[in-house]
MIGUZA-522856 format. One record per residue: residue number from 1; residue in one letter; x, y, z of N, C-alpha, C, O in turn. Coordinates in steps of 0.05 Angstrom, whole numbers, plus 5000, padded with zeros to 4 digits. Layout:
BEGIN
<rec NUM; a; <X; Y; Z>; <X; Y; Z>; <X; Y; Z>; <X; Y; Z>>
...
// end
This chain:
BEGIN
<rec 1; x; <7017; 8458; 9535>; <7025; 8451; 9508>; <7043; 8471; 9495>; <7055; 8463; 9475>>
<rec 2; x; <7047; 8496; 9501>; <7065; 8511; 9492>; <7105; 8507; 9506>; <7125; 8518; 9497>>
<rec 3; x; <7102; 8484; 9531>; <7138; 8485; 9528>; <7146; 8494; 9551>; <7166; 8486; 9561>>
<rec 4; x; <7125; 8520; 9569>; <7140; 8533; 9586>; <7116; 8535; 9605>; <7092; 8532; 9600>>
<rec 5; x; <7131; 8540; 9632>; <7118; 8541; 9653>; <7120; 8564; 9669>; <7140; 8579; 9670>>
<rec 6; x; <7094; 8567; 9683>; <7098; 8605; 9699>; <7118; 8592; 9732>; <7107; 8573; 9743>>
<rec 7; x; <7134; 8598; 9741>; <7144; 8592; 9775>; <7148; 8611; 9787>; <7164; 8630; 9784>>
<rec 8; x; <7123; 8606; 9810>; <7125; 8640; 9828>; <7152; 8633; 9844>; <7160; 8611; 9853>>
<rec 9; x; <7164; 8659; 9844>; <7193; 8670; 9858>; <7173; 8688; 9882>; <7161; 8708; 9874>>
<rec 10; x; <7170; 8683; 9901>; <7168; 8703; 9926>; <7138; 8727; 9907>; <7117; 8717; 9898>>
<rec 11; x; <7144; 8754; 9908>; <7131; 8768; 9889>; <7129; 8762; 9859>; <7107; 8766; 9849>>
<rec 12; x; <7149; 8752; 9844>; <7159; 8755; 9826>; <7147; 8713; 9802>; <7148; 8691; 9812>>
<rec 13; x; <7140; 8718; 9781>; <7122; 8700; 9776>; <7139; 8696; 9744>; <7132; 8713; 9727>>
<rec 14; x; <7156; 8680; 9737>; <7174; 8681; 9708>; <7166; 8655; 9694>; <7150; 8642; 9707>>
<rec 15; x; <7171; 8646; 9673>; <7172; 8630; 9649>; <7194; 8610; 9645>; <7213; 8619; 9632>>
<rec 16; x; <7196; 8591; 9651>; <7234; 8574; 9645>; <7205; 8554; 9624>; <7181; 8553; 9619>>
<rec 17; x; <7237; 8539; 9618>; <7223; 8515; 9593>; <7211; 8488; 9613>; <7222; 8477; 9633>>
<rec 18; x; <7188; 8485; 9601>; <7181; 8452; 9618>; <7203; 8438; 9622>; <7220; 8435; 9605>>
<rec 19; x; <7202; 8430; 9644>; <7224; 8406; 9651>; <7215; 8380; 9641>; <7230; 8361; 9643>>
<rec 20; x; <7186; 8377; 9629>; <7178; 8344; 9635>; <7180; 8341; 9596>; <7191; 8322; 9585>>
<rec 21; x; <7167; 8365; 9583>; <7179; 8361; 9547>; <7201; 8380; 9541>; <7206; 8385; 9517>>
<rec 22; x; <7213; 8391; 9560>; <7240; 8408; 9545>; <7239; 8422; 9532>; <7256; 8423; 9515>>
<rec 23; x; <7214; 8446; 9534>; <7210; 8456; 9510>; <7196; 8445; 9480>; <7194; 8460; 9461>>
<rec 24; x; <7187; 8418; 9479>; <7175; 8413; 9458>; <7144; 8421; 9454>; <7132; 8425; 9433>>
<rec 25; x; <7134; 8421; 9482>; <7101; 8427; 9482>; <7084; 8399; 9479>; <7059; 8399; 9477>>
<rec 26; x; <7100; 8375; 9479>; <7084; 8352; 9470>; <7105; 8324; 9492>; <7128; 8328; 9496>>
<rec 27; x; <7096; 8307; 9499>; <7107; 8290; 9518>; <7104; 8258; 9507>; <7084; 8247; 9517>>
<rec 28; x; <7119; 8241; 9488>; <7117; 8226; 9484>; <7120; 8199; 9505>; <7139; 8186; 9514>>
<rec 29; x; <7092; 8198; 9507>; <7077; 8173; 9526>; <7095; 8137; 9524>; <7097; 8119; 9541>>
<rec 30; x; <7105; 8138; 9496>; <7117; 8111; 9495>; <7141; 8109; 9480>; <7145; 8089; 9465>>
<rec 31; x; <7162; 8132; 9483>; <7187; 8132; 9471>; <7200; 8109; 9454>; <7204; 8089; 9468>>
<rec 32; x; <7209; 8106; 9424>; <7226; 8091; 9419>; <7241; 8086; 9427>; <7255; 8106; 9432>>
<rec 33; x; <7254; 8055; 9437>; <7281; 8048; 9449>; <7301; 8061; 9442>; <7315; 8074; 9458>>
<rec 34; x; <7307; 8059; 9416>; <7330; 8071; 9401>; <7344; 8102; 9405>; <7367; 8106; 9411>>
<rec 35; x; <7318; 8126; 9400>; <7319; 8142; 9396>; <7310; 8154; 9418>; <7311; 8178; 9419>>
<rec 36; x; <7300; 8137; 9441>; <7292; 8153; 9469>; <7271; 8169; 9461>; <7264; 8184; 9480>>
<rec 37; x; <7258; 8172; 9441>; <7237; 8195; 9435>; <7252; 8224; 9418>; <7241; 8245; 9411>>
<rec 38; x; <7277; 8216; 9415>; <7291; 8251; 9404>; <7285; 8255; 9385>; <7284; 8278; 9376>>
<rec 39; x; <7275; 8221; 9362>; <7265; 8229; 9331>; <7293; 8222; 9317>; <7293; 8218; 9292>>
<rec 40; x; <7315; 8221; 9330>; <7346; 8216; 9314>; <7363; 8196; 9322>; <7363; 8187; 9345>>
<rec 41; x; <7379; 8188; 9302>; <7396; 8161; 9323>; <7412; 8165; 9316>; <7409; 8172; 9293>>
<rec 42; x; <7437; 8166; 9322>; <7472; 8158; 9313>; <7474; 8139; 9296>; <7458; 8120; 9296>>
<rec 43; x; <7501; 8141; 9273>; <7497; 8113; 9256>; <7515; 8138; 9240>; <7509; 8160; 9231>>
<rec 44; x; <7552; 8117; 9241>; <7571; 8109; 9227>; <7564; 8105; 9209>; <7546; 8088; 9206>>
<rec 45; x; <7580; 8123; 9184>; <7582; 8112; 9154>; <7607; 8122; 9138>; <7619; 8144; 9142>>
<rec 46; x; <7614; 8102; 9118>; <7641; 8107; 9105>; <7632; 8124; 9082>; <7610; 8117; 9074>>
<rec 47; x; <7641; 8142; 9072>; <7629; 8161; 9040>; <7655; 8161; 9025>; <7676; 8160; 9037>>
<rec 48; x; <7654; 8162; 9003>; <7667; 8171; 8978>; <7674; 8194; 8972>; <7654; 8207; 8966>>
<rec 49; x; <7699; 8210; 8971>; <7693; 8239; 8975>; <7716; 8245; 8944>; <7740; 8242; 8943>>
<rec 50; x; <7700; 8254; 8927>; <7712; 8254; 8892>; <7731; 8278; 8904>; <7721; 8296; 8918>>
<rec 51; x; <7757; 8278; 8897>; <7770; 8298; 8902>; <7779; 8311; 8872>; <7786; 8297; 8853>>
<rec 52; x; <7777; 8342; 8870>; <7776; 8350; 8847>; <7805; 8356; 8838>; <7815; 8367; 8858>>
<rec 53; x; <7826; 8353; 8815>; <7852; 8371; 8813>; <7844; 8396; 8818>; <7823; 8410; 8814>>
<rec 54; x; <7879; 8402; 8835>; <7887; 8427; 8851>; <7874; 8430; 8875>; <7876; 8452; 8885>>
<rec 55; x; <7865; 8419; 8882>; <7852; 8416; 8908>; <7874; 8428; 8924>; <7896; 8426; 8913>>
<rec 56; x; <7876; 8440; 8946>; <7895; 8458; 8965>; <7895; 8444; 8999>; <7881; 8426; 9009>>
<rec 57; x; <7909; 8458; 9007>; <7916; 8450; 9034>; <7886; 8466; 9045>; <7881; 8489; 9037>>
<rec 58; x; <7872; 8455; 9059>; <7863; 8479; 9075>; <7825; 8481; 9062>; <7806; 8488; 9076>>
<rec 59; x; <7824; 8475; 9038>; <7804; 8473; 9019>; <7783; 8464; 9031>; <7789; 8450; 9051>>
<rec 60; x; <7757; 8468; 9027>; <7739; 8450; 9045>; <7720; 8436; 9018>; <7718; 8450; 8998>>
<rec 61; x; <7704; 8404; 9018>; <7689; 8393; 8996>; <7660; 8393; 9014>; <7660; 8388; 9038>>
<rec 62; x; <7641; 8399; 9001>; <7616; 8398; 9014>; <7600; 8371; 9007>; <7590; 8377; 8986>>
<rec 63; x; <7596; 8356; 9010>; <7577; 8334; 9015>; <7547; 8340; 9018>; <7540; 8333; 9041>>
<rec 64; x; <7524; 8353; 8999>; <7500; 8365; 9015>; <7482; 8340; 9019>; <7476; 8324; 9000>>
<rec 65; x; <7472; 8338; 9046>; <7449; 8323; 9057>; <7460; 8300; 9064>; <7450; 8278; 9059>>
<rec 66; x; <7492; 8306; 9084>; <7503; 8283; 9086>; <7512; 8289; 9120>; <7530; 8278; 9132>>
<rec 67; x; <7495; 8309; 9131>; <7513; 8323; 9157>; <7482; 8309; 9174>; <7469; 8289; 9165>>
<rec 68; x; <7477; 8321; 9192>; <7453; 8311; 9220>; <7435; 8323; 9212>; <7434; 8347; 9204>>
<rec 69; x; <7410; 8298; 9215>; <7390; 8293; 9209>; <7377; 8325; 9217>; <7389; 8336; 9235>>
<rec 70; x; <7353; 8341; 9204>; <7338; 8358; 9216>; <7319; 8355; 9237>; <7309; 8334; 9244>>
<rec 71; x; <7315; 8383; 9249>; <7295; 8377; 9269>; <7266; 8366; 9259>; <7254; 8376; 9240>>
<rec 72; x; <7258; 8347; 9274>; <7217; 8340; 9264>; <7223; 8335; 9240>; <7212; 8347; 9222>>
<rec 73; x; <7238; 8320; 9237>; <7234; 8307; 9197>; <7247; 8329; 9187>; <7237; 8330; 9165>>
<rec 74; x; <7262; 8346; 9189>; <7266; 8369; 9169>; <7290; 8355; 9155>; <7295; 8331; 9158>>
<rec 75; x; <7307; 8374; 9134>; <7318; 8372; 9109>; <7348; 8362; 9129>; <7350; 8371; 9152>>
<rec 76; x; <7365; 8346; 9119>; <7397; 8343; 9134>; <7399; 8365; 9129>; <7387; 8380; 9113>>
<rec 77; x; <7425; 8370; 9150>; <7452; 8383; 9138>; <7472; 8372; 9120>; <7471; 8348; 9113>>
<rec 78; x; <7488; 8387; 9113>; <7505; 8386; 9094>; <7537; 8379; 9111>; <7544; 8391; 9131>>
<rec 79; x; <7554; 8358; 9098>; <7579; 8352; 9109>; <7603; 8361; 9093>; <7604; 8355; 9069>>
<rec 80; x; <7622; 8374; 9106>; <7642; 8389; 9089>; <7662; 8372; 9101>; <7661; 8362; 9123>>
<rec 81; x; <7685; 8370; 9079>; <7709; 8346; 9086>; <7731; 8373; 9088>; <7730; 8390; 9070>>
<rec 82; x; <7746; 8374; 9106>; <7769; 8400; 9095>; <7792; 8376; 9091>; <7793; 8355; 9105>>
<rec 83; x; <7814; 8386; 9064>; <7834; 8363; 9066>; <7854; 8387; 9073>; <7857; 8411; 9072>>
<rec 84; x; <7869; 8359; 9081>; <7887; 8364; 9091>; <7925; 8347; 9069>; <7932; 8323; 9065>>
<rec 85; x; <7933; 8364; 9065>; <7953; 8352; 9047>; <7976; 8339; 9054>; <7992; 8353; 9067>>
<rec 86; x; <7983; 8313; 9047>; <8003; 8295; 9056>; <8038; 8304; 9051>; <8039; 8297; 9027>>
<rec 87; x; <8056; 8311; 9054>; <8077; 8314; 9044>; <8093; 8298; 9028>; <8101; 8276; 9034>>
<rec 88; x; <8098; 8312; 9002>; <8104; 8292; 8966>; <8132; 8282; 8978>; <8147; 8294; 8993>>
<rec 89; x; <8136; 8259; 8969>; <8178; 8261; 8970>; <8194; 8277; 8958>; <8217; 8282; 8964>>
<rec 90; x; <8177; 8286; 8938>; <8192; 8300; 8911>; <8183; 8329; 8908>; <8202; 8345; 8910>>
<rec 91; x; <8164; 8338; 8904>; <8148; 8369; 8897>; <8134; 8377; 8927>; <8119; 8363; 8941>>
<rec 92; x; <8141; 8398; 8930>; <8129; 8422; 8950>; <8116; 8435; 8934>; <8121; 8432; 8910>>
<rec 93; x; <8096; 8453; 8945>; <8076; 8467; 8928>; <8073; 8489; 8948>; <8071; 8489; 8972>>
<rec 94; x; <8076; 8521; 8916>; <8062; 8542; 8936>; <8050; 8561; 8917>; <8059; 8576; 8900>>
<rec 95; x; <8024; 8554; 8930>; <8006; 8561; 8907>; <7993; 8548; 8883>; <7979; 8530; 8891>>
<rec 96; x; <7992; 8549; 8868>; <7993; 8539; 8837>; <8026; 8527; 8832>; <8031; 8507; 8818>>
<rec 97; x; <8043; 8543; 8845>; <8075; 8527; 8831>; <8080; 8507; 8856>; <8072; 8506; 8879>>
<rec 98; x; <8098; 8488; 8838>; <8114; 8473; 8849>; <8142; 8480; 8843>; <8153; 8496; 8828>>
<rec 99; x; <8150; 8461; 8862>; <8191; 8469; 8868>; <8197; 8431; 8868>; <8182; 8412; 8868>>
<rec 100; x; <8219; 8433; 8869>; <8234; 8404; 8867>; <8267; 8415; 8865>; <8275; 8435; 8852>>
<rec 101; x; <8283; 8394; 8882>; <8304; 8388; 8880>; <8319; 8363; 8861>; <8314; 8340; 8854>>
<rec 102; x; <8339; 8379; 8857>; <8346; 8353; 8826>; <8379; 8363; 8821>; <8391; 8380; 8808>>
<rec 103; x; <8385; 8327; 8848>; <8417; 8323; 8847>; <8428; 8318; 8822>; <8419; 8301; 8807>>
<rec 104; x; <8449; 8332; 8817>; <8465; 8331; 8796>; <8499; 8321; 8798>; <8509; 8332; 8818>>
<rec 105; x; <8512; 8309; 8788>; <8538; 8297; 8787>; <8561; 8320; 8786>; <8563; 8329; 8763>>
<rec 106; x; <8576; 8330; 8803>; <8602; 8347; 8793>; <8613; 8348; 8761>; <8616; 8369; 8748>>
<rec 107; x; <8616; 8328; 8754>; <8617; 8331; 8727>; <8605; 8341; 8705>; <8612; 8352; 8685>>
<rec 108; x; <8578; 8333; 8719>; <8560; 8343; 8698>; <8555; 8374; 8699>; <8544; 8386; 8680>>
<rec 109; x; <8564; 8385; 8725>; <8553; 8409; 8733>; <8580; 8425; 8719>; <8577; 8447; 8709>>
<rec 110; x; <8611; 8410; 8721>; <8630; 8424; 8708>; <8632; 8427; 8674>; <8639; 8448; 8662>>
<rec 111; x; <8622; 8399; 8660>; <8631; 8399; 8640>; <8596; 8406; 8621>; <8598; 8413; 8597>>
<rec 112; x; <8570; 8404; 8634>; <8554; 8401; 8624>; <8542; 8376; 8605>; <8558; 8359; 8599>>
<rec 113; x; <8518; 8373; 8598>; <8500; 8353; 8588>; <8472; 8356; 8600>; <8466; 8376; 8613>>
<rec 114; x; <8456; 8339; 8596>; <8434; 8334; 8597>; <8424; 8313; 8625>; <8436; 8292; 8632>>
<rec 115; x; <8399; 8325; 8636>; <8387; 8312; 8654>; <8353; 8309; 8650>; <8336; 8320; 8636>>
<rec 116; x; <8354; 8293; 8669>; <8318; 8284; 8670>; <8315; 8287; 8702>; <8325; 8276; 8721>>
<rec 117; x; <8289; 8319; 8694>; <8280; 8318; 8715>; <8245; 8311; 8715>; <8233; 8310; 8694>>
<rec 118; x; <8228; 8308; 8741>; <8207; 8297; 8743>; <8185; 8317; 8740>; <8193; 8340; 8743>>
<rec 119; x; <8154; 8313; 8734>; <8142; 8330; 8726>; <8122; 8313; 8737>; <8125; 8291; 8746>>
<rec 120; x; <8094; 8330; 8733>; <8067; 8313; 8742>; <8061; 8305; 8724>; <8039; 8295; 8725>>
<rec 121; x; <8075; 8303; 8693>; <8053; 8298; 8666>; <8075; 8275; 8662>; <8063; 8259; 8648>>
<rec 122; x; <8100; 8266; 8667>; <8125; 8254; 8664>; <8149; 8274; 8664>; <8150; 8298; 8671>>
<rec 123; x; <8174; 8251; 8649>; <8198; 8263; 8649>; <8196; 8286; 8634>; <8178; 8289; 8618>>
<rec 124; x; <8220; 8308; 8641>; <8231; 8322; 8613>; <8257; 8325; 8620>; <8268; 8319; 8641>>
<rec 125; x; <8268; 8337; 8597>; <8295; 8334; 8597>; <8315; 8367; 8604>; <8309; 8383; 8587>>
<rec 126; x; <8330; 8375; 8618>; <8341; 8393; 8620>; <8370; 8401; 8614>; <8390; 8393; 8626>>
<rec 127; x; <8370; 8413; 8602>; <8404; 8421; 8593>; <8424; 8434; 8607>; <8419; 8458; 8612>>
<rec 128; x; <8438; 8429; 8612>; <8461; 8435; 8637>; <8478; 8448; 8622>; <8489; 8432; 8606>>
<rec 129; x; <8488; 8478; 8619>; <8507; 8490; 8611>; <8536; 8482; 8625>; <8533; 8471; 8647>>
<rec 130; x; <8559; 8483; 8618>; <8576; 8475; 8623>; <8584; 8499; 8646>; <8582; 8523; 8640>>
<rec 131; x; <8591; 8494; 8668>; <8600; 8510; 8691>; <8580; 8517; 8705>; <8581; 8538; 8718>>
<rec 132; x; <8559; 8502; 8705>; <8530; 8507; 8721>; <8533; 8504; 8754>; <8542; 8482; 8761>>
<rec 133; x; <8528; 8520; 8772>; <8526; 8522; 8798>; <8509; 8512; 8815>; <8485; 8518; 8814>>
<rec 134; x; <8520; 8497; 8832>; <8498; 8498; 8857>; <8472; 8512; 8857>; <8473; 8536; 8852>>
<rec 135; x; <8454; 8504; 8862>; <8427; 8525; 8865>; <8417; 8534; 8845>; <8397; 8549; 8848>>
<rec 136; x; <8429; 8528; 8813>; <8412; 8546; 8793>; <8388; 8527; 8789>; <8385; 8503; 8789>>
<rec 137; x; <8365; 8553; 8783>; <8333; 8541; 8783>; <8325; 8550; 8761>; <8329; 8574; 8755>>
<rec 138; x; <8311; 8529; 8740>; <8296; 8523; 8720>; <8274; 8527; 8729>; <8265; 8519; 8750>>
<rec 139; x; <8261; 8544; 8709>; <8224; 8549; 8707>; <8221; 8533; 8685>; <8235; 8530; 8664>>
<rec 140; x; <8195; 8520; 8695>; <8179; 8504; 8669>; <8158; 8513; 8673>; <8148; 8512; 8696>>
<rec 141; x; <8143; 8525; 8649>; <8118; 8539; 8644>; <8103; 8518; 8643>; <8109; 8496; 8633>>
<rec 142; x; <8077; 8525; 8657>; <8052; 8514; 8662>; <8060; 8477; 8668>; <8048; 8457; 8659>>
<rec 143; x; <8081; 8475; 8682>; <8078; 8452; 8689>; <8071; 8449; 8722>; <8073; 8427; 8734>>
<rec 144; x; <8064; 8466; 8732>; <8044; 8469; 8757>; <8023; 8456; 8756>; <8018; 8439; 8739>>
<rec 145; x; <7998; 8467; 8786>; <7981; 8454; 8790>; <7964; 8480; 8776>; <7973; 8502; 8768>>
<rec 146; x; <7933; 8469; 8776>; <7916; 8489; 8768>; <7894; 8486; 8800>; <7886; 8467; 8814>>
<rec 147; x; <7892; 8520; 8801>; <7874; 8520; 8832>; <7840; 8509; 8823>; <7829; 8518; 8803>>
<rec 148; x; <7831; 8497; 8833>; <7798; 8490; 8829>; <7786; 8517; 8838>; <7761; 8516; 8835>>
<rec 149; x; <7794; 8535; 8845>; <7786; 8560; 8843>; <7788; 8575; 8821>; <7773; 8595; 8819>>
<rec 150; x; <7806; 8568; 8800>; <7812; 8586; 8769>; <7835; 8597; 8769>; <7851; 8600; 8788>>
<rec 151; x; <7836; 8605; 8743>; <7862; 8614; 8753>; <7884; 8607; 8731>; <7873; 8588; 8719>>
<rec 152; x; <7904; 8610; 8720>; <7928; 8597; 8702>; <7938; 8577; 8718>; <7936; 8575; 8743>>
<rec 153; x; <7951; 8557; 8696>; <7963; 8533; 8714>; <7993; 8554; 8728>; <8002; 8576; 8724>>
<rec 154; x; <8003; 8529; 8746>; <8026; 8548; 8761>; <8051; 8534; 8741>; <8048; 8521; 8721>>
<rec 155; x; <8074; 8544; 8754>; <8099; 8534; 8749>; <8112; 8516; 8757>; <8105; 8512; 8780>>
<rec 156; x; <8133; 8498; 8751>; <8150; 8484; 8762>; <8177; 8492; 8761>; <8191; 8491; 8740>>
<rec 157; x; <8187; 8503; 8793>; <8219; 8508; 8789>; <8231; 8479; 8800>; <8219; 8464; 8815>>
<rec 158; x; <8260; 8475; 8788>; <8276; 8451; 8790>; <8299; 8465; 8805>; <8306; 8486; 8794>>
<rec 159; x; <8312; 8459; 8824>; <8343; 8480; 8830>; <8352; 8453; 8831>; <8341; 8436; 8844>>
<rec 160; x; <8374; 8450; 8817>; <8397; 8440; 8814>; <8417; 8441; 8841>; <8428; 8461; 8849>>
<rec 161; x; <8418; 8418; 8852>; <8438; 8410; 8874>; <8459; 8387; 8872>; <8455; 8363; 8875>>
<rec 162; x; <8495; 8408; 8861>; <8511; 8392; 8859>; <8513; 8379; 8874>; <8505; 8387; 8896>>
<rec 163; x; <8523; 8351; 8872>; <8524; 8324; 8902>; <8560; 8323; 8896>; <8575; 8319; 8877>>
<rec 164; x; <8562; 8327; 8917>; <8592; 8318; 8930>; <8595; 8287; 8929>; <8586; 8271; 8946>>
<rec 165; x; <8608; 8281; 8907>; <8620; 8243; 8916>; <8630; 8236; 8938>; <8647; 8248; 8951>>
<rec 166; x; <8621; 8219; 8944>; <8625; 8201; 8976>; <8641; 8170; 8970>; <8648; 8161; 8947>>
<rec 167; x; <8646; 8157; 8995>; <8659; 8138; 8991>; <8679; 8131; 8963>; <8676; 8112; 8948>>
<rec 168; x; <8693; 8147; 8962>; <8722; 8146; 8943>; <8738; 8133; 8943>; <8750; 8129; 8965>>
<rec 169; x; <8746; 8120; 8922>; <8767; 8092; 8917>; <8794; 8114; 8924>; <8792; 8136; 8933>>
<rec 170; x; <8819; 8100; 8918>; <8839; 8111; 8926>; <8848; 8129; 8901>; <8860; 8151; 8902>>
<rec 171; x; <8838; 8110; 8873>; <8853; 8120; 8848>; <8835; 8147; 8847>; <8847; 8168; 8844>>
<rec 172; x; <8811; 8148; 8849>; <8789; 8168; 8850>; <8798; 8197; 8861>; <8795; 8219; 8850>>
<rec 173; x; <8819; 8187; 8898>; <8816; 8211; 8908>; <8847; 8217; 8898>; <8859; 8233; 8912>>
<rec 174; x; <8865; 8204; 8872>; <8882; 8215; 8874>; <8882; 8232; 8848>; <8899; 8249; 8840>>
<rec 175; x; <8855; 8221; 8834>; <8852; 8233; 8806>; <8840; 8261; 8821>; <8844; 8281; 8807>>
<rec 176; x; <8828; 8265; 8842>; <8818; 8286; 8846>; <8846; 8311; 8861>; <8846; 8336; 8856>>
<rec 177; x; <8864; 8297; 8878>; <8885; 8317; 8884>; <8897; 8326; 8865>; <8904; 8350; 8865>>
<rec 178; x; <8904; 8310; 8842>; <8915; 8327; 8815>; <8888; 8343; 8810>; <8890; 8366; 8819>>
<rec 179; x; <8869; 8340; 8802>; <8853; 8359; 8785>; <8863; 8385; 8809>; <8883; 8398; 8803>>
<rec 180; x; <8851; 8392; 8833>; <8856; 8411; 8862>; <8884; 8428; 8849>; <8886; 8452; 8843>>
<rec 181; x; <8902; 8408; 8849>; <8932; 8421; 8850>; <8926; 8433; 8820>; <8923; 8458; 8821>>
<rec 182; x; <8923; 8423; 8797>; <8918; 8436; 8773>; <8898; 8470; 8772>; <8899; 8490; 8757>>
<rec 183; x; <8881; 8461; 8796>; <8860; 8491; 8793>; <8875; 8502; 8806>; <8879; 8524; 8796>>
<rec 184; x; <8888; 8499; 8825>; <8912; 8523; 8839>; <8919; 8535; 8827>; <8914; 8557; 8835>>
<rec 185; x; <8937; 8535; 8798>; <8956; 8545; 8783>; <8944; 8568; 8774>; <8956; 8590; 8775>>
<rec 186; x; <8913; 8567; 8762>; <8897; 8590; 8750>; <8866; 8592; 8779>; <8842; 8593; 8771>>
<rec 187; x; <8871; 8592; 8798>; <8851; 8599; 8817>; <8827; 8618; 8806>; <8803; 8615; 8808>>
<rec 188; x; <8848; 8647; 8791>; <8823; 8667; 8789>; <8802; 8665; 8768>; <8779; 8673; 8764>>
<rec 189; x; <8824; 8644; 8752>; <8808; 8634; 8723>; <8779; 8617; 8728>; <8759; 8621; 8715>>
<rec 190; x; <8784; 8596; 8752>; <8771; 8571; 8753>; <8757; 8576; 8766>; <8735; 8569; 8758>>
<rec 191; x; <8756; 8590; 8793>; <8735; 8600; 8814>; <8739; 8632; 8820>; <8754; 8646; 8833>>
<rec 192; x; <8717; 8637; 8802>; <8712; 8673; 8805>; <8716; 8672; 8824>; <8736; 8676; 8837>>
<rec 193; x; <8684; 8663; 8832>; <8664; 8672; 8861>; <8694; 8667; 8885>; <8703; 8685; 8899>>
<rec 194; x; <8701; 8649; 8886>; <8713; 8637; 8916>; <8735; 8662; 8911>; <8738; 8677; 8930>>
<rec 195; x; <8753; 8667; 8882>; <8768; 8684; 8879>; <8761; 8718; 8900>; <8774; 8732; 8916>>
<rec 196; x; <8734; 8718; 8888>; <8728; 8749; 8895>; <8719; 8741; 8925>; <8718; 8759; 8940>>
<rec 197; x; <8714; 8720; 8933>; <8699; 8718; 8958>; <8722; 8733; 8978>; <8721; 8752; 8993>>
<rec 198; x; <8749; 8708; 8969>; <8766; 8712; 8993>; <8780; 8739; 8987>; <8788; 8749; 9008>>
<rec 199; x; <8788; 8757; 8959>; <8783; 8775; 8966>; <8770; 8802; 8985>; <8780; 8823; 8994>>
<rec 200; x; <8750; 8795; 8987>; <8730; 8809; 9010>; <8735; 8804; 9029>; <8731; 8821; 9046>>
<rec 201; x; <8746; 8775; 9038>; <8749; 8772; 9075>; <8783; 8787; 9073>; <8787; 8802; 9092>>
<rec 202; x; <8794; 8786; 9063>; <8822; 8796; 9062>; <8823; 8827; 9064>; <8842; 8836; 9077>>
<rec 203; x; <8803; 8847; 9053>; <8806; 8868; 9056>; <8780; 8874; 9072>; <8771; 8896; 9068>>
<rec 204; x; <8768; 8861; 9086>; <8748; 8861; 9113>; <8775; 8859; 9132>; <8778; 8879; 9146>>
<rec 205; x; <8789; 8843; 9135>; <8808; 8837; 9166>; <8828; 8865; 9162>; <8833; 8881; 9180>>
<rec 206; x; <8835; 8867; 9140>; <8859; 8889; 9136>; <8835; 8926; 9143>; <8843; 8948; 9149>>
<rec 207; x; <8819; 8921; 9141>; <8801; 8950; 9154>; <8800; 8947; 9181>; <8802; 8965; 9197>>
<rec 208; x; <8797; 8920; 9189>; <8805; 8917; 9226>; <8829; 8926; 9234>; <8833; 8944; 9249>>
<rec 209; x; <8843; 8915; 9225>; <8871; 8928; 9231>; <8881; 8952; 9237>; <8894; 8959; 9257>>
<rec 210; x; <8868; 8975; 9204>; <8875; 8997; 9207>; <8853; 9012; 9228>; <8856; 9035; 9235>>
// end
């Protein structure tokens, strides 16, 4: 009744676990079908799992007294869900902040006005300085996530990505070769950056030379 048995080796006389109760010390004479005598059965179930805001990639939710049954009647275990996070169309997240991209019209990026960009609470509206660039990024305070760990809410940056017009009527691409030929005349006026850029490759090749 203790589980283990003495097996003489030659001189030598050791202890392994009963083979006939496995270590239990007790031998059930008329086993349940179900459970073969183990005391436990298998058995699928769907749960509800409340997910809290800011929940993270990686995060784990505990479920207590929802994991495998205890040994001899004892207490369950506990079931932990880790999630795992879907990719947004719109917002990436790192950390508490979020990021977003938010195409903007040539025009609007040359002459300035107003845009709507997206938020988790809704729209707001952002003001476009007149001569605004490719890539410039707006912070919006506390329009982040908040961690279920604590913490300040995060941020939301927006970068601004001018869109190049596509499919061009004819009058379109000829209103655009005049505007081209027009920025020619004052180049250094209209495009610093490109101004000073090709500066720099011009006196990069001319140091090869010498």
């Amino acid at each position: 009744g203790v589980g283990q048995v003495r097996v003489q080796q030659g001189f030598f006389a050791i202890q392994q676990t009963c083979p006939q109760c496995h270590g239990e010390g007790k031998i059930i004479s008329n086993p349940c079908p179900d459970c073969r005598g183990t005391g436990v059965q298998n058995e699928t179930r769907t749960l509800s799992v409340k997910i809290p805001p800011g929940v993270d990639d990686g995060d784990r939710i505990r479920l207590s007294g929802e994991g495998h049954a205890g040994e001899q009647g004892g207490q369950p275990g506990d079931l932990y869900v880790q999630v795992v996070l879907k990719p947004h169309p719109i917002f990436t997240r790192n950390g508490n902040d979020l990021h977003c991209e938010v195409p903007i019209s040539f025009p609007t990026a040359a002459l300035g006005g107003e845009i709507e960009a997206p938020t988790l609470s809704g729209k707001v509206k952002l003001k476009v300085s007149p001569g605004t660039q490719s890539g410039k990024l707006f912070r919006l305070r506390g329009k982040g996530v908040k961690s279920v760990h604590g913490g300040e809410i995060g941020d939301l940056y927006c970068r601004l990505i001018v869109e190049t017009p596509v499919n061009l009527t004819p009058r379109q691409k000829e209103i655009l070769t005049e505007f081209e030929e027009s920025m020619q005349k004052n180049a250094h006026k209209h495009s610093p950056h490109s101004k000073g850029w090709l500066d720099k490759v011009k006196e990069f090749f001319d140091n090869i030379k010498v």
